[in-house]
N, C-alpha and C positions, 0 to 999 in steps of 0.2 A: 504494500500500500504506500505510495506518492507522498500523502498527507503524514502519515505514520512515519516516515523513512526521514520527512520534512524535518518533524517535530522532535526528533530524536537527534537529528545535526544541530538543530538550534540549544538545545538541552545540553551536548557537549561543548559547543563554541560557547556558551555563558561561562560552564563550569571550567573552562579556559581561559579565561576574561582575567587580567588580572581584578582585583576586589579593589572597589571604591577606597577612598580613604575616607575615614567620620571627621566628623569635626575635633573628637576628642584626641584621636590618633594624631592626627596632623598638630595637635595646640603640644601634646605630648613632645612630638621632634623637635617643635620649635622652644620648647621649653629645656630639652636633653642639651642642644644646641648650645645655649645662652649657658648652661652648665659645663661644656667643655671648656667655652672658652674662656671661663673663670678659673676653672679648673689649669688649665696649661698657666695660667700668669703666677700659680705655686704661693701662694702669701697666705697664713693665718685667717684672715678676712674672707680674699674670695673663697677658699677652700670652702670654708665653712657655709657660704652665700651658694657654693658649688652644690654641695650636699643638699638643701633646701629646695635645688632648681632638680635633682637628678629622682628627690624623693617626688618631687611634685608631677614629675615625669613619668614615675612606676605608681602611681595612682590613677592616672590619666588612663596606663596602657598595661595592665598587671600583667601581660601577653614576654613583654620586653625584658628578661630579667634583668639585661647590659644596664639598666635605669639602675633597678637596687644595687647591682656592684657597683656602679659607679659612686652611689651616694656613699655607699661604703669605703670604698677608696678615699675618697674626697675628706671623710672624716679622719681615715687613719694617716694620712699624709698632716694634716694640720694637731693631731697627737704627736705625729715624728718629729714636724718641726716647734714644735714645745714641749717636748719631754726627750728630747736628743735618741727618740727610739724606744729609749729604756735599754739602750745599748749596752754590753759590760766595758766596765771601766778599771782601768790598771790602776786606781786610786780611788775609792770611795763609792758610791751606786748613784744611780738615778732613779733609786726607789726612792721620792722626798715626800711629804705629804703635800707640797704643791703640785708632785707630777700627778701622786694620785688621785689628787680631785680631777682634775682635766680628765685621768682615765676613767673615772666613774660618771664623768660628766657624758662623756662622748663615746665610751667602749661598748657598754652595751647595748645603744641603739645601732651602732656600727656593727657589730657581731649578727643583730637582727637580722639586720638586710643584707648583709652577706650569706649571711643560711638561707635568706628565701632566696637570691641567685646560685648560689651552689644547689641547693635542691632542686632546683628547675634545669640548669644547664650545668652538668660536674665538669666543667673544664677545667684545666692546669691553671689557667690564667683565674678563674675565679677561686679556683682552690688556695692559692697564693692569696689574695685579699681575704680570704675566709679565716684563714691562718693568724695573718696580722690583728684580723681584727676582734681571733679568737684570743691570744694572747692579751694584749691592749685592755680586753674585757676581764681577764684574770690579774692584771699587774695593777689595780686596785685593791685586790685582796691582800697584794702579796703576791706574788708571783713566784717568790722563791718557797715562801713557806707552802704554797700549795703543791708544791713537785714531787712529794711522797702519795699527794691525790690523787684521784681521777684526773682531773686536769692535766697535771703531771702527767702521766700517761700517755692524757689525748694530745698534751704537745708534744710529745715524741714522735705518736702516730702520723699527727701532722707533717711532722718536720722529714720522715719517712719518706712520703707519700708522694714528697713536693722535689724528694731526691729521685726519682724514675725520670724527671727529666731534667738532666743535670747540671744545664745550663740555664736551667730557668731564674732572671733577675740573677745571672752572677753566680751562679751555685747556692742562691739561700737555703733550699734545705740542708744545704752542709751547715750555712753557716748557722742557722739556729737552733742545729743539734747541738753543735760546740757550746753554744753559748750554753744551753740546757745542761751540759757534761759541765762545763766551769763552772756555772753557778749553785748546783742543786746541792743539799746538802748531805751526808752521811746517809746511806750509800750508793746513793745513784751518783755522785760528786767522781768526778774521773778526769784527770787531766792529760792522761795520755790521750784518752778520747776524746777529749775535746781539742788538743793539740790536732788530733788523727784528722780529725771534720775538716778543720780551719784549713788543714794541706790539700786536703780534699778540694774544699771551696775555689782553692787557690788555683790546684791543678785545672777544674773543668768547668770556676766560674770565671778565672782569672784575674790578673794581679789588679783587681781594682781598689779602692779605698776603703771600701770596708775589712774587704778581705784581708788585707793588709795588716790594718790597724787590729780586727781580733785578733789575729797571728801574734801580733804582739802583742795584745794583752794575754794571752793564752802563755805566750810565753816568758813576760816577766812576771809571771805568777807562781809560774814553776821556778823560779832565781835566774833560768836563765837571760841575762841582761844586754849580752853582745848579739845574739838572736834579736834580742825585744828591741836592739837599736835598729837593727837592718828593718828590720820590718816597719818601724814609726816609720823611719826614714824615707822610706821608699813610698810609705802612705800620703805622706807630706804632700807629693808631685804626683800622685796616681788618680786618673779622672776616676770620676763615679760609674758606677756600672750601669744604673739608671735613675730614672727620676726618682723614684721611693730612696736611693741610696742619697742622693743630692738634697735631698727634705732634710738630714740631718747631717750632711758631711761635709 
């Protein structure tokens, strides 16, 4: 049948069509939009202005999870650059009770929206913010006292998980198992292993600034001191590996 045969090409070519955009979709992009480009200018402010425009985005479009990593990002970068990471330090911590209000301020809604974009899309890339922003949400508590915890644990897991690809951001999963092995206490506390990561890092994320500078914290903790110089040293003049390394380096 002519009619039948008609009606059934037409039925195909729609369901081929690409799909309208709505109105709410299209306000979403333009609102993702206005959030990147906050986002790239890296400053305390927009970060934070960045965050507001990417959440405003994954409400708009709950379809998009790249909106909630984003917001997510956007808040862990402006934690980086005011709490120097929570990075370890060859001289004292940046566990302060003014880093940890900002973590308590900003970690667990960051944590949020990172679970709802890993839950929707498990890629490397958002596994990697899930991570940061899973720690961040812990280093209010303590982050070192919690390392005999569950938590404990799940940053390992994390930090694992994020080594399968191991050049991702510089080798961070090396690098924040090391940090995990130098900091935790009695008897997860290992400084060969955490020496071992940081070489790690070094070898397959390469000699960037971070990398560097753990290395030498790793190892003027151990006394060795003519190691810890080569490594500052070399940190000194070594660009960043990425923009998350540049938020605190």
């Amino acid at each position: 049948n002519v009619c039948c045969w008609a009606k059934g090409a037409r039925d195909r070519l729609h369901a081929l069509a690409p799909a309208k955009s709505s109105p709410g979709l299209a306000e979403a992009q333009s609102v993702a939009r206005e959030g990147e480009r906050l986002l790239k200018r890296r400053t305390v402010s927009t970060c934070a202005t960045a965050a507001e425009k990417f959440k405003r985005a994954y409400e708009l479009d709950p379809s998009e999870p790249k909106h909630a990593n984003l917001a997510a990002e956007a808040l862990n970068a402006l934690m980086r650059m005011q709490t120097n990471a929570n990075a370890i330090c060859f001289d004292g911590s940046n566990d302060t009770p003014n880093n940890r209000k900002i973590w308590k301020s900003y970690g667990p809604e960051s944590e949020r929206l990172a679970h709802l974009a890993y839950s929707k899309k498990p890629s490397m890339e958002f596994l990697a913010t899930y991570t940061d922003s899973f720690i961040f949400s812990c280093s209010y508590k303590g982050l070192v006292a919690q390392a005999l915890t569950g938590a404990g644990s799940k940053y390992q897991s994390l930090a694992k998980k994020l080594q399968t690809k191991p050049k991702l951001d510089s080798g961070v999963g090396y690098a924040l198992l090391g940090c995990f092995y130098q900091e935790a206490p009695w008897p997860l506390h290992s400084s060969d292993k955490a020496m071992d990561c940081m070489k790690q890092a070094l070898k397959k994320g390469g000699e960037t600034r971070r990398n560097l500078y753990y290395a030498g914290v790793v190892s003027y903790k151990r006394k060795e001191y003519a190691e810890a110089m080569k490594y500052f040293k070399k940190a000194a003049t070594a660009p960043c590996g990425s923009v998350k390394e540049a938020d605190f380096g």
